[in-house]
N, C-alpha and C positions, 0 to 999 in steps of 0.2 A: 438751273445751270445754263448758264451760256456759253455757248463753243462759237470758234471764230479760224477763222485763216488771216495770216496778215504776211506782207510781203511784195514782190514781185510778179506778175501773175506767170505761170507756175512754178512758182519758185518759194509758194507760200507757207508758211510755218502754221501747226498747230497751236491754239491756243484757250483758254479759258479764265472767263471775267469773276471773278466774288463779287458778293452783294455792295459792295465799296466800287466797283469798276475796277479794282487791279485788274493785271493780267499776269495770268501764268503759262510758263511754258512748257508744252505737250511732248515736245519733242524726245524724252527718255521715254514714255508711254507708247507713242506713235509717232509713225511720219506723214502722216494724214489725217483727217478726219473724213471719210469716205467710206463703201457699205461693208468695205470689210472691220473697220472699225465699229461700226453700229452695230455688224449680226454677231459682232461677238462679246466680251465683256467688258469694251472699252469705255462707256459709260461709266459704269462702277469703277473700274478703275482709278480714272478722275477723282470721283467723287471720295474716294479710301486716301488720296495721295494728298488731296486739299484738304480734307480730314485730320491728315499727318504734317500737314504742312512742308513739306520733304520737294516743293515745284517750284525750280526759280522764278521770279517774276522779271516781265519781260516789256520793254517801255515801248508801247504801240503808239505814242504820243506821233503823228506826221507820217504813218505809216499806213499803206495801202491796206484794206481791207478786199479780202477775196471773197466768192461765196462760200457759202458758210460750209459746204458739202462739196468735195472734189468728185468731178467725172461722174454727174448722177447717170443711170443706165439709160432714162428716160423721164421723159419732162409728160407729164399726164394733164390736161385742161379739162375742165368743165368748165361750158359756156351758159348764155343766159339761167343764171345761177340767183340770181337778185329778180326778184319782182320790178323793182323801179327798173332796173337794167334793161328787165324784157319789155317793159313799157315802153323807153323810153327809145328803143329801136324797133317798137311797132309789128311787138314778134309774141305772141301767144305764151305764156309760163307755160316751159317744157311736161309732158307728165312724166318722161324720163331723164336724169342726166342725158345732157347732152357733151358728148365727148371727143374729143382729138386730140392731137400730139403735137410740141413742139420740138427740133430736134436739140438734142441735148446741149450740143456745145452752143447752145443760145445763151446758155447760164454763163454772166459773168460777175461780179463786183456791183456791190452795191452804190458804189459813187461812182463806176467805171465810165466813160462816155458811152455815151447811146449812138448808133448809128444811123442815118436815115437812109435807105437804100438810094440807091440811084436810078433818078427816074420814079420817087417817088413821089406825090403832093397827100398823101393822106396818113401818115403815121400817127399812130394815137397810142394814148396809156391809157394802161388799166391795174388800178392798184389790187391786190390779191392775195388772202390769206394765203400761204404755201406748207403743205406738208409732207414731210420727208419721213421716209419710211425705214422702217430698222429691223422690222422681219419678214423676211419670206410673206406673204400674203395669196390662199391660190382659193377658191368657194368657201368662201370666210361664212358660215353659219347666220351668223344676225351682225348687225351695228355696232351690239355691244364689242364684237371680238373684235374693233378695230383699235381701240385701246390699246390693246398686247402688241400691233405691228406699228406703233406709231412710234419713231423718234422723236421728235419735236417739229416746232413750228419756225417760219418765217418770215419773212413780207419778200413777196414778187410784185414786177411791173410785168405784166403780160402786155408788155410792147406790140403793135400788129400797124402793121397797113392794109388800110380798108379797102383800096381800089384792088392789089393782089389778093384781100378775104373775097370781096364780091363780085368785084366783075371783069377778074381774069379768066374764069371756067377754074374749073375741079373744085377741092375741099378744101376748107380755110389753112391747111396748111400752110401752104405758100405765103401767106403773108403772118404767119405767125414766128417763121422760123428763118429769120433775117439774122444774120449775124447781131450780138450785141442784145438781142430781144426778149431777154429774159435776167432782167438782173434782178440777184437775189441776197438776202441777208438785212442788216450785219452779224447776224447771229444766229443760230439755229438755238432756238431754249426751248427745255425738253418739257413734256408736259406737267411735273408737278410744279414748276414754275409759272406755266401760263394760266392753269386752271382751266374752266369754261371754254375753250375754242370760241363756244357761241353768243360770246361775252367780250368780244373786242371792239372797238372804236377804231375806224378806219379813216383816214385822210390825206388826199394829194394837192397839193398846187403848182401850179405851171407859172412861172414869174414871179411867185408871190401872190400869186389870183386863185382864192379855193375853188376848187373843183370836182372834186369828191370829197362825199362826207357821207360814208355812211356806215355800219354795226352788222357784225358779223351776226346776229341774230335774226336777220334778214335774210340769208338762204333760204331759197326753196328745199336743198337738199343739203341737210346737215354735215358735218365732217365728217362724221362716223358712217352715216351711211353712202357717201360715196365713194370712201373708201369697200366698203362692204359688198359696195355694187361695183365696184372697178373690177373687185376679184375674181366676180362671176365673172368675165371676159376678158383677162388674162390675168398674167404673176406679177404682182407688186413686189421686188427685188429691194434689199439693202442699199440705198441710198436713192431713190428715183424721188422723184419731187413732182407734188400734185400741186395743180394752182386752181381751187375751189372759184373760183366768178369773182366779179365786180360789179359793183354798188353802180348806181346812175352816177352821172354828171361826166362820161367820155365825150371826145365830141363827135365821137358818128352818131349821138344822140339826138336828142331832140333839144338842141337849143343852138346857139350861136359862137359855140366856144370853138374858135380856130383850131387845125390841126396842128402837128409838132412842125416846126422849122429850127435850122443849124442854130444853136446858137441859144437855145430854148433851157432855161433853167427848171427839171422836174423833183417835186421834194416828196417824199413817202411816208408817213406812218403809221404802225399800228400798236396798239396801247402793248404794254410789254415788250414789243420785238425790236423795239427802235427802230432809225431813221434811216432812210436812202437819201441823196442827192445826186444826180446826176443831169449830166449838161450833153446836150444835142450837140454831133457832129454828123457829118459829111462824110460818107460811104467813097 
């Protein structure tokens, strides 16, 4: 199943695609899709009414796409997560998740403009599986139990400026949680759609130029377990969104790939979750 926001930004309507791409409207069901929709039977619900066929459909054709998950509590990162990634910033593969936070209302629209702060010169992308969570989650026992709290998946840009990650002082926060920094979607699909997590194909281009290419089967720390390990160290709540790393080819890496400027066309995808596009602006 695919869920989806489309509309205005907040002003977004619930929605969900069939195996044809229709789209139907949510809205007799809910008025959001957000974690109170997830911790409770709203899933099923969907799934009984498209079933019944009893949901109008609804013409997204030119219409804004929001993210796929309203007001998540909290945006959760794991950083050098990819072997080439740690290579390729000359940084040792972590023995543990490596973890921070970006703040929430970073999340916006998957084609939404991206902003580049002011006063910046190093803004970068980073494409990233995203998983969004749909129960309570608190000393989750093993990996396996990560399963039972996951809603589905989605594609995130963990957007970041390097000079505010590195050599401003304090914790990469700061340059993680710029407005606009986190866009996500177009869909949240839930996992008996996606299958394997660890079975994706991931890829970005900046102008048309690839730049990342690489498979979610390359994590150091698998989906399940950092979920598993997020738990031990606090509550994974009804809509919060984990963004698991990114693959090489950023350009605070090791090669010659420019950083973002205004004006900068960035494209996203990941096998199942579909495509991002979005275009650099000016903070």
């Amino acid at each position: 199943m695919k869920l989806l926001r489309v509309g205005p930004a907040g002003q977004e309507r619930p929605a969900v695609l069939d195996a044809h791409g229709v789209a139907y409207d949510l809205t007799s069901l809910t008025t959001d899709i957000d974690g109170a929709f997830l911790a409770g039977d709203g899933v099923e619900q969907v799934r009984a009414a498209m079933a019944d066929g009893v949901l109008p459909v609804i013409d997204v054709s030119g219409m804004r796409v929001g993210a796929p998950v309203a007001r998540p509590g909290k945006v959760v990162c794991v950083g050098l997560n990819y072997a080439d990634h740690a290579a390729e910033t000359a940084t040792p593969p972590p023995a543990e998740p490596v973890v921070f936070l970006k703040a929430s209302n970073t999340v916006v629209g998957p084609d939404d403009t991206v902003l580049i702060p002011r006063g910046s010169a190093k803004t970068d992308y980073e494409i990233e599986l995203a998983v969004v969570i749909g129960r309570t989650a608190r000393y989750l026992d093993s990996p396996e139990d990560a399963d039972d709290v996951i809603a589905g998946y989605a594609i995130a840009d963990d957007v970041t400026e390097r000079a505010y990650q590195h050599e401003r002082g304090g914790t990469w926060d700061k340059g993680k949680s710029c407005e606009t920094f986190n866009p996500l979607g177009p869909w949240l699909v839930t996992p008996d759609e996606v299958g394997d997590p660890q079975a994706l194909g991931m890829r970005l281009r900046v102008n048309g130029e690839p730049r990342q290419d690489g498979h979610t089967k390359n994590m150091i720390f698998g989906v399940r377990h950092v979920v598993w390990y997020l738990s031990q160290f606090m509550v994974l709540e009804p809509g919060d969104v984990i963004n698991t790393g990114t693959p090489a080819g950023v350009a605070f890496g090791a090669n010659d790939f420019p950083y973002l400027r205004a004006g900068d066309v960035v494209e996203l995808e990941i096998d199942g979750l579909g495509r991002q596009r979005h275009v650099l602006g000016q903070a």
